[in-house]
C-alpha positions as CSV (number, residue, x, y, z in Angstrom):
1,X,-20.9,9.9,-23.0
2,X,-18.4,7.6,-24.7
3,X,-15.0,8.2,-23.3
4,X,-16.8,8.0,-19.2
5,X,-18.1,4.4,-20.2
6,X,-14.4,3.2,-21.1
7,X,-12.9,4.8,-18.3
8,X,-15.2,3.1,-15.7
9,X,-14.8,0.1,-17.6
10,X,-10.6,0.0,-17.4
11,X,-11.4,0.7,-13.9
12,X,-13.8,-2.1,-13.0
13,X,-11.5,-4.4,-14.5
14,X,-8.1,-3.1,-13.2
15,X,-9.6,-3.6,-9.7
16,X,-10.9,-7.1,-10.4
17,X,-7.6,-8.2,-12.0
18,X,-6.1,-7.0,-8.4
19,X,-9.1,-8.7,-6.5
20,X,-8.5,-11.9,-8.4
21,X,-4.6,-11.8,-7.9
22,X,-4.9,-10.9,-4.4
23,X,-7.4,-14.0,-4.0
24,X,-4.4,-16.3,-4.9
25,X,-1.9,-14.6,-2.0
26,X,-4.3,-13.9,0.6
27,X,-4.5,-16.2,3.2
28,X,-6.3,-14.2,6.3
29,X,-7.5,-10.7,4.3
30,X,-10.6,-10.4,2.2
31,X,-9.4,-9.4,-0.9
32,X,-11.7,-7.0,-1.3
33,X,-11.3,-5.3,1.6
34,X,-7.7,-5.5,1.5
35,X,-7.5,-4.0,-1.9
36,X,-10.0,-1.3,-1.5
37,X,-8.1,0.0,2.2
38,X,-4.8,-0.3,0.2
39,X,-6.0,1.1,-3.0
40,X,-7.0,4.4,-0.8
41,X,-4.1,4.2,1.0
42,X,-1.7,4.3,-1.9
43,X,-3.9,7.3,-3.8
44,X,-3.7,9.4,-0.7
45,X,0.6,8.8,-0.1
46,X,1.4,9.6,-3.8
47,X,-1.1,12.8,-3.8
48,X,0.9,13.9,-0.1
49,X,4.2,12.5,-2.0
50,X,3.0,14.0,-5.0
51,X,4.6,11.4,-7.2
52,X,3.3,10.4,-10.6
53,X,0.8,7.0,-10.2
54,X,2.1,4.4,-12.5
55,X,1.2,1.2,-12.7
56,X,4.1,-0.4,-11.9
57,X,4.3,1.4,-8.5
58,X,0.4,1.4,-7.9
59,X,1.3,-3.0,-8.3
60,X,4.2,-2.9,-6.0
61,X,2.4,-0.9,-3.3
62,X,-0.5,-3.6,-3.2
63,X,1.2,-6.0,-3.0
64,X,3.8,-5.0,-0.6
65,X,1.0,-3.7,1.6
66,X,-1.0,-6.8,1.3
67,X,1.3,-9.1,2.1
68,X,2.4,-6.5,4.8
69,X,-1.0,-6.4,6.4
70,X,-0.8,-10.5,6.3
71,X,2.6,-10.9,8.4
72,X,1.4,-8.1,11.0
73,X,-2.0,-10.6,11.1
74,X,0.4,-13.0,12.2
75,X,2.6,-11.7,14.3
76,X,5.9,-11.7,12.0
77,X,8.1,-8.5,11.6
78,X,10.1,-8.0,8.9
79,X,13.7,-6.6,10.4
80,X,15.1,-3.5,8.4
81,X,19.0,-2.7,9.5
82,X,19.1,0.9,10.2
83,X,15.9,2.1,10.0
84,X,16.1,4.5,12.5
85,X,18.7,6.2,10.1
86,X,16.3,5.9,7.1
87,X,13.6,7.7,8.8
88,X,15.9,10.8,9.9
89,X,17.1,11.3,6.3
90,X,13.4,11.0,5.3
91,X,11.4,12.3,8.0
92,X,8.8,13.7,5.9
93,X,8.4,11.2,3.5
94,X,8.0,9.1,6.6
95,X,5.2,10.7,8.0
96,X,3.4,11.4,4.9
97,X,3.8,7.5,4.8
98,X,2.2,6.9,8.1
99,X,-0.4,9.3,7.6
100,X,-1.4,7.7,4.5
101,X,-1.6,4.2,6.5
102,X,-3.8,5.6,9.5
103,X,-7.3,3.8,7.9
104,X,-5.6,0.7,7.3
105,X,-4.4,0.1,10.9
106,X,-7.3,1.3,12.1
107,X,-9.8,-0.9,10.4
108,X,-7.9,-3.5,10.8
109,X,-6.6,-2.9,14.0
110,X,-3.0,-3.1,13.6
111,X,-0.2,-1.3,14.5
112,X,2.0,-0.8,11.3
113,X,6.0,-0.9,12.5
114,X,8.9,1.3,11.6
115,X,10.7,-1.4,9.6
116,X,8.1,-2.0,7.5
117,X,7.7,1.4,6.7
118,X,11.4,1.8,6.0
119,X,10.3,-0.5,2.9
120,X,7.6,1.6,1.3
121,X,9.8,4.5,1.9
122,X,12.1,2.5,-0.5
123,X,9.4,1.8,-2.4
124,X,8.4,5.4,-3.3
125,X,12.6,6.3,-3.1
126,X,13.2,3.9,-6.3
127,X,10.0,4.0,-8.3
């Protein structure tokens, strides 16, 4: 019984610290929300990636993503030279990608671009 109540503990307070960090960035997202669509999001593309979930990726991908989300609220689109090329030399990682972002743009109702694909691809490429 001991070892469960630790692990649920570390995990209450690993998404809080990400609530409370996100509550200081957000600007139009609940932080709640936000988290727990990106939080899902990031599980399901490193299970389809299957790459290792570390914390220092798990952090970049929440972030990234959050702060994504935020600009597509808004209207502003990141540029990425040559992402077209990108995508053809990763065309799998790419869709596993945009598979993995399917709830977020539909709760939100977004549409999540190429370019800013192109940097989670880079993401995941240099983890």
């Amino acid at each position: 019984n001991g070892p469960n109540n630790i692990y649920v503990r570390e995990k209450i307070s690993e998404d809080n610290m990400f609530i409370k960090l996100l509550e200081g960035m957000l600007t139009f997202l609940n932080p709640d929300k936000a988290y727990d669509l990106v939080n899902k999001s990031y599980l399901k593309a490193i299970k389809l990636l299957e790459i290792e979930n570390t914390a220092q990726l798990k952090i970049r991908y929440i972030f990234h993503n959050c702060c994504m989300i935020e600009r597509l609220i808004q209207n502003e689109i990141l540029s990425y030279d040559d992402v077209d090329r990108l995508i053809q030399k990763n065309i799998s990682i790419y869709k596993k990608i945009k598979f993995a972002l399917t709830d977020i743009e539909e709760n939100l109702g977004i549409t999540i671009p190429d370019t800013e694909i192109g940097y989670i691809i880079d993401l995941f490429g240099t983890q």
